[in-house]
PDB file with one MODEL, atoms N, CA, C and O in Angstrom:
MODEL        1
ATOM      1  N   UNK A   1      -0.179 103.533 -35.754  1.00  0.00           N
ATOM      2  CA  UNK A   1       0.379 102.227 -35.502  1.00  0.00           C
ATOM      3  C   UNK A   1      -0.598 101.189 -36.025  1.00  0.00           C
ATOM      4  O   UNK A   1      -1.812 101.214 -35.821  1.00  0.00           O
ATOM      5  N   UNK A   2      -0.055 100.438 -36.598  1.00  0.00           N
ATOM      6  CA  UNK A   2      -1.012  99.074 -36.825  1.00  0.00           C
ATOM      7  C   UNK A   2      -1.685  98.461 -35.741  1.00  0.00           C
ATOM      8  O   UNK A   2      -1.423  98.488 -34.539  1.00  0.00           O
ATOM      9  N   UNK A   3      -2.826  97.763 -36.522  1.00  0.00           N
ATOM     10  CA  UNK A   3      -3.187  96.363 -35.728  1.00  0.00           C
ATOM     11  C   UNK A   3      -3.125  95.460 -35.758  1.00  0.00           C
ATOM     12  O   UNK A   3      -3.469  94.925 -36.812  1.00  0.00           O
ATOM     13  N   UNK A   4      -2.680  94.671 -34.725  1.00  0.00           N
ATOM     14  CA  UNK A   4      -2.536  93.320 -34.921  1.00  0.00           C
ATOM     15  C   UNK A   4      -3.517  92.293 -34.270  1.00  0.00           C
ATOM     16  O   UNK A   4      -3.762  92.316 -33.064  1.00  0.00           O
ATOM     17  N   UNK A   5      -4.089  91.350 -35.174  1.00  0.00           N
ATOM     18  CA  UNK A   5      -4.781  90.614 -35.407  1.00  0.00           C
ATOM     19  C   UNK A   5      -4.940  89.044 -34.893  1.00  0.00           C
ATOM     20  O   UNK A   5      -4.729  88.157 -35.721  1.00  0.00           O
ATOM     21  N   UNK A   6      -5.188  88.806 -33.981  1.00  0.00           N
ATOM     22  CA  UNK A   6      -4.807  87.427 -33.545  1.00  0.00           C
ATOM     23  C   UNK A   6      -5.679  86.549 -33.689  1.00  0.00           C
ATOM     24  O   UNK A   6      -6.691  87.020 -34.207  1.00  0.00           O
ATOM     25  N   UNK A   7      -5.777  84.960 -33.355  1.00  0.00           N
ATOM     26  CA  UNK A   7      -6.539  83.878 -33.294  1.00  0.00           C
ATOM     27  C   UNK A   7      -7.131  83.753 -32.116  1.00  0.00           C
ATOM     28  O   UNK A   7      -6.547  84.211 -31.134  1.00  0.00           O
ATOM     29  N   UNK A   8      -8.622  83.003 -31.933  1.00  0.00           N
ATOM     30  CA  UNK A   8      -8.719  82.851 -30.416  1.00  0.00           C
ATOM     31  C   UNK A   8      -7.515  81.510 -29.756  1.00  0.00           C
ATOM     32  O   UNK A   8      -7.522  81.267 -28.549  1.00  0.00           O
ATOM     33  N   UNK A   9      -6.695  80.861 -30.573  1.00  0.00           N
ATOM     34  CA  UNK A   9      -5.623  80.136 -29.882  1.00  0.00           C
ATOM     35  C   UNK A   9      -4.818  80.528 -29.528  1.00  0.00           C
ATOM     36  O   UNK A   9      -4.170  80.201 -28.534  1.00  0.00           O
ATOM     37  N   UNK A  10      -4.611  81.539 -30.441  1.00  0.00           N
ATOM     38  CA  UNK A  10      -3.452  82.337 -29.651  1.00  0.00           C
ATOM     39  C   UNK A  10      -3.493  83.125 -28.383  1.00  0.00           C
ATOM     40  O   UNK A  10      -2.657  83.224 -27.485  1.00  0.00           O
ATOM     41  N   UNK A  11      -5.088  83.848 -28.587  1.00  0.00           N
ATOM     42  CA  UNK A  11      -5.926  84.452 -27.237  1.00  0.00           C
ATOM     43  C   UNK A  11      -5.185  83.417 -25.804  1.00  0.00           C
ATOM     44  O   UNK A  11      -4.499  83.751 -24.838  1.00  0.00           O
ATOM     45  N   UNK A  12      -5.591  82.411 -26.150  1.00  0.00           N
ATOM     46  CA  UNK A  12      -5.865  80.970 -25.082  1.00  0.00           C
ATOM     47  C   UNK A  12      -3.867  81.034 -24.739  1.00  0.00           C
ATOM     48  O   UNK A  12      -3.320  81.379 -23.692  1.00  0.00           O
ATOM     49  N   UNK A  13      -3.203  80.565 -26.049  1.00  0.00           N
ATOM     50  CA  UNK A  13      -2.002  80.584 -25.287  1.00  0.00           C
ATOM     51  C   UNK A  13      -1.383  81.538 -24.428  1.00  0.00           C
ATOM     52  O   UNK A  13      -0.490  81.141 -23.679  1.00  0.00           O
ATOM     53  N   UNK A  14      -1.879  83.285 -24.422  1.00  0.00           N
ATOM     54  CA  UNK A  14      -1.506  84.176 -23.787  1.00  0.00           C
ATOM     55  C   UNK A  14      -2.385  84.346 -22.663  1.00  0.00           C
ATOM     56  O   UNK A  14      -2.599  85.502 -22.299  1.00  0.00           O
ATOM     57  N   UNK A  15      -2.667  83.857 -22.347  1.00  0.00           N
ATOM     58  CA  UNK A  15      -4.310  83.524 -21.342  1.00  0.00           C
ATOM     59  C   UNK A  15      -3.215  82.934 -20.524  1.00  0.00           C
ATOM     60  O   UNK A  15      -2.496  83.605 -19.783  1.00  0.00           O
ATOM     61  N   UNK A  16      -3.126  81.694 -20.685  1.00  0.00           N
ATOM     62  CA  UNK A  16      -2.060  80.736 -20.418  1.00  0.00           C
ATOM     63  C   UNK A  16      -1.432  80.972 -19.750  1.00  0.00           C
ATOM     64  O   UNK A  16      -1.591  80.491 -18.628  1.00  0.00           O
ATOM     65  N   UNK A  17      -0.343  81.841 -20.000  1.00  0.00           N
ATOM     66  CA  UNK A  17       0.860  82.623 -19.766  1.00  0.00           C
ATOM     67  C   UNK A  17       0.269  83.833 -18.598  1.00  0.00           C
ATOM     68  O   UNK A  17       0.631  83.622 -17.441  1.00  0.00           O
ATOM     69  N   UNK A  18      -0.204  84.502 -18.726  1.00  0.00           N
ATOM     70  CA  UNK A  18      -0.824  85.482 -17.548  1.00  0.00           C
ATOM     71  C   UNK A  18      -1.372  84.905 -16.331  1.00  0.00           C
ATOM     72  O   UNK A  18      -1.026  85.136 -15.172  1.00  0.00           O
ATOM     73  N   UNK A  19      -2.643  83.801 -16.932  1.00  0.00           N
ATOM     74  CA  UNK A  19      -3.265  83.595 -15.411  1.00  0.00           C
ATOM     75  C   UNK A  19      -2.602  83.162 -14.189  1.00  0.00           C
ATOM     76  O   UNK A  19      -3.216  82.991 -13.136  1.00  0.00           O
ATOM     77  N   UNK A  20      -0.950  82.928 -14.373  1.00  0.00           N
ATOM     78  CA  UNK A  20      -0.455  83.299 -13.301  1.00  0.00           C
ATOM     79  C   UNK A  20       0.342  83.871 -12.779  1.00  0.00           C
ATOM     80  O   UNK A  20       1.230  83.594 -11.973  1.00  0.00           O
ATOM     81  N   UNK A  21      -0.195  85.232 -13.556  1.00  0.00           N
ATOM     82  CA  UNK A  21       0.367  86.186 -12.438  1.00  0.00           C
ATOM     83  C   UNK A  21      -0.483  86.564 -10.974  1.00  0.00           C
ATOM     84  O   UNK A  21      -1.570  86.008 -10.820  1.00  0.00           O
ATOM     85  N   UNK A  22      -0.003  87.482  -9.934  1.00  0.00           N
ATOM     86  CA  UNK A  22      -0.757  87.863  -9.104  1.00  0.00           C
ATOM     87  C   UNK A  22      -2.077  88.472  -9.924  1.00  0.00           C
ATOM     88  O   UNK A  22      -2.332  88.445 -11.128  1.00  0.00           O
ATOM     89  N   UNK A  23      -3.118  89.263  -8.338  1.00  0.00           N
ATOM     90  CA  UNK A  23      -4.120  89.905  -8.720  1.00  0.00           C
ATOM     91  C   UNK A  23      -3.633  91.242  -8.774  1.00  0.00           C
ATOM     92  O   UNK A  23      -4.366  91.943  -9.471  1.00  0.00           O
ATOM     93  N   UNK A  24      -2.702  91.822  -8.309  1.00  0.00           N
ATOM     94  CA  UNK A  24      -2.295  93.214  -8.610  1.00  0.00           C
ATOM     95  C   UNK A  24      -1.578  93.187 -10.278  1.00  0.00           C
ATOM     96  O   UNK A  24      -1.838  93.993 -11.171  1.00  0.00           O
ATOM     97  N   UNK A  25      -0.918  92.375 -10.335  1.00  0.00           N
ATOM     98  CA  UNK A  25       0.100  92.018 -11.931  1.00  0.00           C
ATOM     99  C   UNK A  25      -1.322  91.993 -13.269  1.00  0.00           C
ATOM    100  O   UNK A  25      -1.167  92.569 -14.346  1.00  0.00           O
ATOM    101  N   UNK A  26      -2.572  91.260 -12.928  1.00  0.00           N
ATOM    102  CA  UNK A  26      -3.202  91.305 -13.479  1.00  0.00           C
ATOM    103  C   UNK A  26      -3.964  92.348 -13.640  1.00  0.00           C
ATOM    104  O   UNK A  26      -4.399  92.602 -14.763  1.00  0.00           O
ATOM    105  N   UNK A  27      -4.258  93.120 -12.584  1.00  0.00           N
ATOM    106  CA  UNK A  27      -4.987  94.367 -12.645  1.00  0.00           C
ATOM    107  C   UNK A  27      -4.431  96.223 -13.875  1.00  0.00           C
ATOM    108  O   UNK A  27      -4.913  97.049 -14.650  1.00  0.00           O
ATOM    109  N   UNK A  28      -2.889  95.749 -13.036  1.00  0.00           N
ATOM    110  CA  UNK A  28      -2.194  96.845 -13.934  1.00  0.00           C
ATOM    111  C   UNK A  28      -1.888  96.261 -15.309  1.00  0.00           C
ATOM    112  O   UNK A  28      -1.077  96.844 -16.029  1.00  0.00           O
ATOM    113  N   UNK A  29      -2.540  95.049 -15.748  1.00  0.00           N
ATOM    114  CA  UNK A  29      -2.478  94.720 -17.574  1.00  0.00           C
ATOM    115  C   UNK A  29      -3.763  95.063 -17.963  1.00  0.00           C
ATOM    116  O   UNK A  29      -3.942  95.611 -19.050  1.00  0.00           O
ATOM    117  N   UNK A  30      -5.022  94.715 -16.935  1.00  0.00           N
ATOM    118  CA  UNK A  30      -6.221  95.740 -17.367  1.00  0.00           C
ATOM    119  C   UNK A  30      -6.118  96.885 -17.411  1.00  0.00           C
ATOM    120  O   UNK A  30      -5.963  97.397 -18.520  1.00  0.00           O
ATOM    121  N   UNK A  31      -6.141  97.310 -16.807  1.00  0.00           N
ATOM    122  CA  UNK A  31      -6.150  99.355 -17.057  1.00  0.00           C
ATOM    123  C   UNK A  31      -4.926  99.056 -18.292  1.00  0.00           C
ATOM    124  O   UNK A  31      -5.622  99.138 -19.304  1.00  0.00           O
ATOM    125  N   UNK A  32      -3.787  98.817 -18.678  1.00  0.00           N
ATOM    126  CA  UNK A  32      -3.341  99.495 -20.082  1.00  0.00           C
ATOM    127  C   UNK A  32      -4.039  98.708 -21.105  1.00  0.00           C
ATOM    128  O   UNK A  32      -3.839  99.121 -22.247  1.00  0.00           O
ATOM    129  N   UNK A  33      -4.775  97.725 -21.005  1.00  0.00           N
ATOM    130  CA  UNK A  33      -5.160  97.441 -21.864  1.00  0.00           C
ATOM    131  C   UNK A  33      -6.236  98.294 -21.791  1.00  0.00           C
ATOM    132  O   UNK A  33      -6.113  99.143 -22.674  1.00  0.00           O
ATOM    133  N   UNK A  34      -7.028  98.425 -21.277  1.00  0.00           N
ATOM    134  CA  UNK A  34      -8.012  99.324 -21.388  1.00  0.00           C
ATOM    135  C   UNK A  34      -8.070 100.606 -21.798  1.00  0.00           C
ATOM    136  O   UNK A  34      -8.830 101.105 -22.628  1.00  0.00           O
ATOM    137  N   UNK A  35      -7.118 101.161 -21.084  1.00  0.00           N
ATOM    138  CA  UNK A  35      -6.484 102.641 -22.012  1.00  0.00           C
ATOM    139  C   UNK A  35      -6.102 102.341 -23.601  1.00  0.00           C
ATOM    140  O   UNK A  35      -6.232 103.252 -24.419  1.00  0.00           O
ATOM    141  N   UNK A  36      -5.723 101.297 -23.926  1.00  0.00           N
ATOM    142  CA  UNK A  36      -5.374 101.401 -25.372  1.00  0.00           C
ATOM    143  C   UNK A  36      -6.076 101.268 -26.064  1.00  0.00           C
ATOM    144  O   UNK A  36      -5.869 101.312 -27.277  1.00  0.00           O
ATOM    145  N   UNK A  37      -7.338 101.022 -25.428  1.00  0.00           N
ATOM    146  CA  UNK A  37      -8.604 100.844 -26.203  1.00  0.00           C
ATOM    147  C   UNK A  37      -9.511 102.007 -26.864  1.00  0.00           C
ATOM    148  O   UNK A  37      -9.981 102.166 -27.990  1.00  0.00           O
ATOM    149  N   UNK A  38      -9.563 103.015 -25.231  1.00  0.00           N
ATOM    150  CA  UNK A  38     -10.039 104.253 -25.817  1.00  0.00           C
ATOM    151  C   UNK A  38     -10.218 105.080 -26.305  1.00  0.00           C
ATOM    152  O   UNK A  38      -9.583 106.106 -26.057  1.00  0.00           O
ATOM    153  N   UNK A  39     -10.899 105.039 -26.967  1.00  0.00           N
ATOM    154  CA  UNK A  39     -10.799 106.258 -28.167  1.00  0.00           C
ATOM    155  C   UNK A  39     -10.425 107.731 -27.361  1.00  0.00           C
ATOM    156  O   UNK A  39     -10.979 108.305 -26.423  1.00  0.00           O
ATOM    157  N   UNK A  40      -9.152 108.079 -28.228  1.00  0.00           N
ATOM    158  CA  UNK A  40      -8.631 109.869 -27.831  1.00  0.00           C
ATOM    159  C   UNK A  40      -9.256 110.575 -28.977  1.00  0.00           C
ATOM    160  O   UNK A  40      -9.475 110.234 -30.140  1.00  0.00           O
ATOM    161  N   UNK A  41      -9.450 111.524 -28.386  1.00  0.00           N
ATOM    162  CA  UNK A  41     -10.151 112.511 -29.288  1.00  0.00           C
ATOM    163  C   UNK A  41      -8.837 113.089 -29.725  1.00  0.00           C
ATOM    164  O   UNK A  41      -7.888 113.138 -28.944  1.00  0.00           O
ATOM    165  N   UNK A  42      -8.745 113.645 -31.290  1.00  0.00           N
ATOM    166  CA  UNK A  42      -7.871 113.972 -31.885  1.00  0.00           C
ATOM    167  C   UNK A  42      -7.749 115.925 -31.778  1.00  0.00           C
ATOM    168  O   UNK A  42      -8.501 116.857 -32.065  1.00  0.00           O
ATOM    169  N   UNK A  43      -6.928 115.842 -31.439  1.00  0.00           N
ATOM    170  CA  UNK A  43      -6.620 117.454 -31.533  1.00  0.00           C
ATOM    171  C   UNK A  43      -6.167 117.987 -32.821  1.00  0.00           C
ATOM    172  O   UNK A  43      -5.351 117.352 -33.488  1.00  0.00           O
ATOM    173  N   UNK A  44      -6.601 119.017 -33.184  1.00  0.00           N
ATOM    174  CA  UNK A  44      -7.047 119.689 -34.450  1.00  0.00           C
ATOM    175  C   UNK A  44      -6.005 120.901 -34.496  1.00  0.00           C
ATOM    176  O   UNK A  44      -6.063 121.734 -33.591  1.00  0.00           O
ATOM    177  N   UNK A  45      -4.972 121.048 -35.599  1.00  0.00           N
ATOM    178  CA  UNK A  45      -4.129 122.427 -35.417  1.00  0.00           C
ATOM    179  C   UNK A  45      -4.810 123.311 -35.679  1.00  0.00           C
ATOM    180  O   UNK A  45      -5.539 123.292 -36.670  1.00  0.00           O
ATOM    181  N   UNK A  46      -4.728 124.521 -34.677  1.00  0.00           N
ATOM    182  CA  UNK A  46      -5.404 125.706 -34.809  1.00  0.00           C
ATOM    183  C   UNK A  46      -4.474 126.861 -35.693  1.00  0.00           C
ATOM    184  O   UNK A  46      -3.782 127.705 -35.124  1.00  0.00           O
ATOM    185  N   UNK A  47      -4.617 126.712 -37.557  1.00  0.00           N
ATOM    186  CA  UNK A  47      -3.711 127.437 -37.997  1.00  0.00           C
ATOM    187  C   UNK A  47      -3.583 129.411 -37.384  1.00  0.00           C
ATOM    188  O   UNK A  47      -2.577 130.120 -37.408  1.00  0.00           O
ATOM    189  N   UNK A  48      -4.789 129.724 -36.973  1.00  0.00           N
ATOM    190  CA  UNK A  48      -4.279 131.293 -36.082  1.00  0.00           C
ATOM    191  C   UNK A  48      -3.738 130.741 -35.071  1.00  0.00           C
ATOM    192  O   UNK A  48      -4.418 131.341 -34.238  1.00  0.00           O
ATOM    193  N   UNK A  49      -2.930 129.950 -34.322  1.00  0.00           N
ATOM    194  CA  UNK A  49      -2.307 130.450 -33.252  1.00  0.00           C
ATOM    195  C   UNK A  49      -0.724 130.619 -33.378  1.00  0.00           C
ATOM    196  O   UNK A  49       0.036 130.763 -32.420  1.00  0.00           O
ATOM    197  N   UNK A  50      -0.332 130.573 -34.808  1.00  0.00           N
ATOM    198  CA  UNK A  50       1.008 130.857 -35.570  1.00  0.00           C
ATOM    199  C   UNK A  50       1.082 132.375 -35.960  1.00  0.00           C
ATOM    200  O   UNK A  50       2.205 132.858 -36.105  1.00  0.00           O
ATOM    201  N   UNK A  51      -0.136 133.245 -36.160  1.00  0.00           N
ATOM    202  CA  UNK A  51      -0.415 134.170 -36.573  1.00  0.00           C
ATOM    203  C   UNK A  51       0.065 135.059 -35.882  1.00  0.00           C
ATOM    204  O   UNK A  51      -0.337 135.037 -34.718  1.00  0.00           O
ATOM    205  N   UNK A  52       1.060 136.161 -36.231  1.00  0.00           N
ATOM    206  CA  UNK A  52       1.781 137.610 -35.584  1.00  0.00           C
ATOM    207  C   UNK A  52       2.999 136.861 -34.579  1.00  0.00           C
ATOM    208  O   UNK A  52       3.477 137.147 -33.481  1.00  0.00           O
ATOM    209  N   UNK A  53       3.273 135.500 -35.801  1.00  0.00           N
ATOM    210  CA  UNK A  53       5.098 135.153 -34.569  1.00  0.00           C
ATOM    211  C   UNK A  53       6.028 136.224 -35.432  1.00  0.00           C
ATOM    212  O   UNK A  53       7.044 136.621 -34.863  1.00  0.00           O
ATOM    213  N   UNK A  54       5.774 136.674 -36.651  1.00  0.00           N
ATOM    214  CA  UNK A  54       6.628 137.944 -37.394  1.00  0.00           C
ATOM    215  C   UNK A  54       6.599 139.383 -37.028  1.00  0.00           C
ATOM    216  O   UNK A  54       5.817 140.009 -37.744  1.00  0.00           O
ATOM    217  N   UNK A  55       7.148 140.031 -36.223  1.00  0.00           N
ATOM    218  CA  UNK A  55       6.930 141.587 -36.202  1.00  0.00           C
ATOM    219  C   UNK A  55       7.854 142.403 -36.309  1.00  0.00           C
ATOM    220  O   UNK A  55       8.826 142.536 -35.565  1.00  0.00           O
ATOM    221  N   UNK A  56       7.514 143.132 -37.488  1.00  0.00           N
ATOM    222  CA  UNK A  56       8.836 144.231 -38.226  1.00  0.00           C
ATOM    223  C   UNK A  56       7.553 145.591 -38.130  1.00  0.00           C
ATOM    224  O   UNK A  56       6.376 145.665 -37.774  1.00  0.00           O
ATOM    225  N   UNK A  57       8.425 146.375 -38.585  1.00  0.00           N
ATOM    226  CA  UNK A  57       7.571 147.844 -39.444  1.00  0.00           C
ATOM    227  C   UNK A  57       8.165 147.578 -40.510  1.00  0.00           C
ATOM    228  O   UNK A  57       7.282 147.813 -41.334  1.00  0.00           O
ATOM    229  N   UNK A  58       9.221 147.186 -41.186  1.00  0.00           N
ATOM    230  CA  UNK A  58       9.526 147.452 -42.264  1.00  0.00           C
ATOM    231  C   UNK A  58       8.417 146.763 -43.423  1.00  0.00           C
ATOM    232  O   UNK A  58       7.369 146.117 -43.419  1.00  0.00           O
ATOM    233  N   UNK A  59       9.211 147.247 -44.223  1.00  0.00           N
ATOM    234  CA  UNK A  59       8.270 146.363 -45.929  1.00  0.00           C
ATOM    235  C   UNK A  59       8.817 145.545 -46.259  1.00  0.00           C
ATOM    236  O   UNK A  59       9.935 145.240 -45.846  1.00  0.00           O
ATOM    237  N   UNK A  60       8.139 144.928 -47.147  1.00  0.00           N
ATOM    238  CA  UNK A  60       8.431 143.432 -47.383  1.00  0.00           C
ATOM    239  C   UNK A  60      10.203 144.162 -48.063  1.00  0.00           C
ATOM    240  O   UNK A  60      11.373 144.112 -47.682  1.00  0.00           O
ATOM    241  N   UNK A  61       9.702 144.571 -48.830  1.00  0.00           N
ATOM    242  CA  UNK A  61      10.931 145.763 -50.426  1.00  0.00           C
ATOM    243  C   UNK A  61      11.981 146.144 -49.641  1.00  0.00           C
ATOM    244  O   UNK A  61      13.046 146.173 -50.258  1.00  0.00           O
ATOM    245  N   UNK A  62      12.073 146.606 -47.870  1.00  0.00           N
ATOM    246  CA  UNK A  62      12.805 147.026 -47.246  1.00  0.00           C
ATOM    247  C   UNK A  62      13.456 145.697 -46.789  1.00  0.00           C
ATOM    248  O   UNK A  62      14.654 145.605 -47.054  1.00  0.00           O
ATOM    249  N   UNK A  63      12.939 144.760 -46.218  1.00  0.00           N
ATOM    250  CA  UNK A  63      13.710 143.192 -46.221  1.00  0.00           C
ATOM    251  C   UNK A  63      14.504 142.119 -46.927  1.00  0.00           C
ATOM    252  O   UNK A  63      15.463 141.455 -46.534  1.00  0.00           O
ATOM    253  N   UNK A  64      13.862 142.124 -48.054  1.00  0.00           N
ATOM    254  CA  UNK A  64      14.441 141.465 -49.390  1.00  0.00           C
ATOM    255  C   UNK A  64      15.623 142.789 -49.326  1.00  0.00           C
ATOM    256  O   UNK A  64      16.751 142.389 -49.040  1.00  0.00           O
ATOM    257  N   UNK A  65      15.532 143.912 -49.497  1.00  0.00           N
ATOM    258  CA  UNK A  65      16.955 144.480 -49.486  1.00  0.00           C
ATOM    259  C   UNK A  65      17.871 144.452 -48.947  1.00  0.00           C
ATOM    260  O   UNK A  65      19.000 144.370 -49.430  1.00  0.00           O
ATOM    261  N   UNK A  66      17.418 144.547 -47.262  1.00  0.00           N
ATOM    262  CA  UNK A  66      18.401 143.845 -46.391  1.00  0.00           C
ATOM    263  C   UNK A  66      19.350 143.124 -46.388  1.00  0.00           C
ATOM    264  O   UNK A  66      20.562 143.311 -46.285  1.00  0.00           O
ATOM    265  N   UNK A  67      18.182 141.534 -46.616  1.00  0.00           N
ATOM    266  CA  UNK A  67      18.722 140.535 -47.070  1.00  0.00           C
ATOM    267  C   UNK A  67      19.708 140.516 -48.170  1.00  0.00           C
ATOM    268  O   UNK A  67      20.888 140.181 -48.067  1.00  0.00           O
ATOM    269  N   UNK A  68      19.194 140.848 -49.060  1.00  0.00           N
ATOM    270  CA  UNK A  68      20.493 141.067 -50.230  1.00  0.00           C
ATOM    271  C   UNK A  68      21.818 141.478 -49.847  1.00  0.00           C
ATOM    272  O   UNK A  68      22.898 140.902 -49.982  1.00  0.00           O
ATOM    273  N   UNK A  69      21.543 142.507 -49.379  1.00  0.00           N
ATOM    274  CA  UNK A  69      22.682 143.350 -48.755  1.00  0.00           C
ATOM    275  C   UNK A  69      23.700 142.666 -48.233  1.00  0.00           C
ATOM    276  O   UNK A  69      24.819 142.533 -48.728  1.00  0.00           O
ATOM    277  N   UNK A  70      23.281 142.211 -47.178  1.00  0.00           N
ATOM    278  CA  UNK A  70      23.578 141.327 -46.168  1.00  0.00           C
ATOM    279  C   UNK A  70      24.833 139.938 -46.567  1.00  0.00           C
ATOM    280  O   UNK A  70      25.904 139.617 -46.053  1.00  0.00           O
ATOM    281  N   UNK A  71      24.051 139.415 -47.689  1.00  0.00           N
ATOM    282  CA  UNK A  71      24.825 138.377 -48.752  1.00  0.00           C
ATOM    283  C   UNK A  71      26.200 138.046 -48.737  1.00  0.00           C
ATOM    284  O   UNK A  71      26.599 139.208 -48.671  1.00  0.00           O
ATOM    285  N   UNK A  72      27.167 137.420 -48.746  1.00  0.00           N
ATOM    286  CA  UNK A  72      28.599 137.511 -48.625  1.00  0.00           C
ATOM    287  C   UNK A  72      28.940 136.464 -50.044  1.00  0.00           C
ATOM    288  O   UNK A  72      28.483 135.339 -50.243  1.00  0.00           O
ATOM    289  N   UNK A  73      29.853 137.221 -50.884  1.00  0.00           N
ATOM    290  CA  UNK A  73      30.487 135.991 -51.499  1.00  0.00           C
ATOM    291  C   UNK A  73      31.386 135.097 -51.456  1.00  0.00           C
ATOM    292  O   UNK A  73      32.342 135.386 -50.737  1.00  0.00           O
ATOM    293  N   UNK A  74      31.422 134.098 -51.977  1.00  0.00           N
ATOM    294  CA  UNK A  74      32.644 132.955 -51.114  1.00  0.00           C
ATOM    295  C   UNK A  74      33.852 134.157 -51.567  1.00  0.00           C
ATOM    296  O   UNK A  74      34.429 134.765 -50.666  1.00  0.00           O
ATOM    297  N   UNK A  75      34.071 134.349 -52.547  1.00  0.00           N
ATOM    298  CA  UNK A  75      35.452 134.727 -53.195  1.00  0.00           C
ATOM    299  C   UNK A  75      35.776 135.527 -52.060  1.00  0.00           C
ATOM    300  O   UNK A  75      36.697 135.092 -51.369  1.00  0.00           O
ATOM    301  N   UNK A  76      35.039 136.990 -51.571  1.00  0.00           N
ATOM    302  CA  UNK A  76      35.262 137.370 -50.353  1.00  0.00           C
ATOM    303  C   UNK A  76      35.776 137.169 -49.295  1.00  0.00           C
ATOM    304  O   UNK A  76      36.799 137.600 -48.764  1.00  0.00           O
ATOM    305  N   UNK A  77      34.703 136.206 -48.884  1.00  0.00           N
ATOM    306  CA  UNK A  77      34.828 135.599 -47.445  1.00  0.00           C
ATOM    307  C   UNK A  77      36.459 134.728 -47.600  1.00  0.00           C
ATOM    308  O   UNK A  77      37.327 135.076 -46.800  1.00  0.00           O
ATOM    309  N   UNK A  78      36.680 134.022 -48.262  1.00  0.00           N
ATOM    310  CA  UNK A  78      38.100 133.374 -48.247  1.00  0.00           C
ATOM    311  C   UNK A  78      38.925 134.231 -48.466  1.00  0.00           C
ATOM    312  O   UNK A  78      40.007 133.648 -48.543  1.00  0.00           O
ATOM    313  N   UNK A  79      39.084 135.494 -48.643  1.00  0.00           N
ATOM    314  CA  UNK A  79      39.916 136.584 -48.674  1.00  0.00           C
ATOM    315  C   UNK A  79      40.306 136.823 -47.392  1.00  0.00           C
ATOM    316  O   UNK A  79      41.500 136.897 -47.102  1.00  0.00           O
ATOM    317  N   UNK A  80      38.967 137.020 -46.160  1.00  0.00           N
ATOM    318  CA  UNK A  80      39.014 137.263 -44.867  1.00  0.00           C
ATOM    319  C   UNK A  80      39.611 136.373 -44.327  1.00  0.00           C
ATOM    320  O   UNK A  80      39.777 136.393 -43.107  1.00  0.00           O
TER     321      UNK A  80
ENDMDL
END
């Protein structure tokens, strides 16, 4: 997400606008502001934990045949 960039007048006009809210109204705009501040540590894909979602015995030569096999042609199928 972008950042956006403000003036300290603009700071002042939104200043403005808040300082009267309550002290609870003001408190829960600190903490998210504060959370949006902090740096998250970025999580990193772990490419082995995709590793063995495939399990056959067959061969690759035995699959591709399958597959072939398997195949339907339109001309066929609109017959059915």
């Amino acid at each position: 997400m972008a950042s956006l960039s403000i003036s300290n007048k603009m700071v002042e006009m939104y200043f403005d606008y808040l300082r009267h809210l309550d002290s609870s109204a003001k408190k829960k705009l600190i903490i998210k502001l504060t959370e949006s501040i902090e740096v998250k540590s970025d999580k990193k894909f772990d490419i082995e934990s995709i590793f063995g979602a495939w399990e056959d015995n067959r061969t690759s030569d035995e699959i591709i045949s399958e597959i072939k096999s398997s195949r339907v042609e339109k001309k066929n199928s609109a017959a059915l």
